[in-house]
C-alpha positions in Angstrom: -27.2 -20.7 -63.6 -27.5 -20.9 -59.5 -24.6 -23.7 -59.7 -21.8 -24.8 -61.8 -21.4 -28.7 -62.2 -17.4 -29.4 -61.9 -15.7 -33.1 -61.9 -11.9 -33.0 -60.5 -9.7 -35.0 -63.3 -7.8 -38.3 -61.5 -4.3 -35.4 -61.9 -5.7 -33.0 -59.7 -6.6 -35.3 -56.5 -4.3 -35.7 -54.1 -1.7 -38.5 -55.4 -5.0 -41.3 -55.5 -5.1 -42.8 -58.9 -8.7 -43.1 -59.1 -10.3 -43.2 -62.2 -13.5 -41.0 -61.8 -14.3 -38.8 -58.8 -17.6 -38.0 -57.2 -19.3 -34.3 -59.2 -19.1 -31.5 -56.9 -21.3 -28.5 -57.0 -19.7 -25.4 -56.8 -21.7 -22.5 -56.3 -21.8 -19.6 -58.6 -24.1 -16.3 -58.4 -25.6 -15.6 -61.4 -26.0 -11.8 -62.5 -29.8 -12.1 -61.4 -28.8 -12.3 -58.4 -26.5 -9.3 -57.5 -28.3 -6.8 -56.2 -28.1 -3.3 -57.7 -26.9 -0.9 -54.8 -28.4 3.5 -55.8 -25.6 6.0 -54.0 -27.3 9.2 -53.9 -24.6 12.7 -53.6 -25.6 15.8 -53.1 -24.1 18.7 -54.8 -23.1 21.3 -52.1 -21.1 24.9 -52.8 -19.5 25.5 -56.3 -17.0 22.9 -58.1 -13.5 23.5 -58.8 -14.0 23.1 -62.3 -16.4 24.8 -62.7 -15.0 28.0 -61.2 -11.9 27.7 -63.4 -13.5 27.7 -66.6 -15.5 30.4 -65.6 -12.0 32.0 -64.4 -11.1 31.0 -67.2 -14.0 32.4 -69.3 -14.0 36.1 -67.2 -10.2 36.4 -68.6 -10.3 36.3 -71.8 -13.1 38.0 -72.0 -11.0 40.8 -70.0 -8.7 40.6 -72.5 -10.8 40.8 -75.5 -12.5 44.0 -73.4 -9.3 45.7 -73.1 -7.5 44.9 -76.6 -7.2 47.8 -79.4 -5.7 45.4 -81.9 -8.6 43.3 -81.5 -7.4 41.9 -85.5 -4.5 41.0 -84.3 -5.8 38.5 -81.6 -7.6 36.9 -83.7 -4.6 36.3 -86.1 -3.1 35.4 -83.0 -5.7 32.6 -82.1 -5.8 31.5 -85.7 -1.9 31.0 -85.8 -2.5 28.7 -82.7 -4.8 26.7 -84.3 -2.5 26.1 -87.0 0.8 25.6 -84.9 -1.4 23.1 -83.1 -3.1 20.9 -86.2 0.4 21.3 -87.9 2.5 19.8 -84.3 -0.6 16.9 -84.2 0.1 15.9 -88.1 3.8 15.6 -87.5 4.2 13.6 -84.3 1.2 11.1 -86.3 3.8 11.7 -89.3 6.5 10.4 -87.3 4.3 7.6 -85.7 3.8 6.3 -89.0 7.6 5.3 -89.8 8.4 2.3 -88.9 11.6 2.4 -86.1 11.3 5.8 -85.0 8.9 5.6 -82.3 10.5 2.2 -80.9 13.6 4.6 -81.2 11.9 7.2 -79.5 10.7 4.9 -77.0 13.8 3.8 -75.9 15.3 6.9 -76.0 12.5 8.0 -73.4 12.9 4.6 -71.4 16.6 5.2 -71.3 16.3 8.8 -70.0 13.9 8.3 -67.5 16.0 5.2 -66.0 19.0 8.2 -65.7 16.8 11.0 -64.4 15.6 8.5 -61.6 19.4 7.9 -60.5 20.4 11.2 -61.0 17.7 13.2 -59.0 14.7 10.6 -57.3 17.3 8.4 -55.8 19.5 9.6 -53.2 17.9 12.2 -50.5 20.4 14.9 -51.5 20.1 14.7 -55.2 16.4 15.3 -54.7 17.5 18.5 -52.9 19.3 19.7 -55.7 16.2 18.5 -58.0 14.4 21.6 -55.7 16.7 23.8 -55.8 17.1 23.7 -59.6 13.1 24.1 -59.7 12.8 26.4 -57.2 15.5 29.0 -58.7 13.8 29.4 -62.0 10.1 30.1 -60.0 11.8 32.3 -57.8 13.3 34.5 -60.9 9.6 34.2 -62.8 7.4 35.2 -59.8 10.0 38.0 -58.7 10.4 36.9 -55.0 
């Protein structure tokens, strides 16, 4: 399929009323055609991933090391496991009635619409915005 046969209808030509038109050939490249381009990469040094879920790994394994209630994180774990599968049936619970989510969608709509004029749009509001996110970090990390 090298080439597509097209005929212009007598609407489309510019204001002639002619009844038929001469065929044109419009060319088209057919996927035989295309030419299939390799991109080699090289891996070099250690990914960013990978190095945090090894972090990630080396931590809680630091903490299962140095735990003496060893029961109790695994009740721990467990109870997260449950808070989580519990949370996912709920908000699919929720999903399922029938104008809640638009409800919920519109409530969402609605409030990001009045977060953007409150803090995004004017230059000082978005320097309050820092302030009030700034404070709390400052209070967590102790500076």
């Amino acid at each position: 399929m090298a080439s597509i046969t097209a005929s212009l209808s007598p609407l489309f030509v510019q204001g002639r009323k002619t009844p038929s038109r001469t065929v044109q050939k419009l060319p088209v490249s057919s996927f035989r055609e295309r030419k299939n381009h390799a991109f080699v990469m090289k891996a070099s040094g250690e990914s960013s991933e990978s190095s945090t879920s090894l972090t990630i790994v080396k931590s809680v394994q630091n903490v299962w090391d140095k735990s003496e209630d060893r029961l109790g994180l695994i009740g721990l774990g467990f109870a997260a496991i449950v808070v989580l599968w519990t949370s996912l049936n709920l908000v699919s619970a929720i999903d399922r009635l029938p104008l809640i989510p638009s409800a919920l969608e519109l409530i969402g709509v609605l409030f990001s619409a009045w977060f953007t004029y409150r803090y995004l749009l004017f230059k000082p509001d978005r320097e309050e915005l820092i302030q009030i996110i700034k404070k709390p970090v400052s209070d967590i990390l102790g500076q």
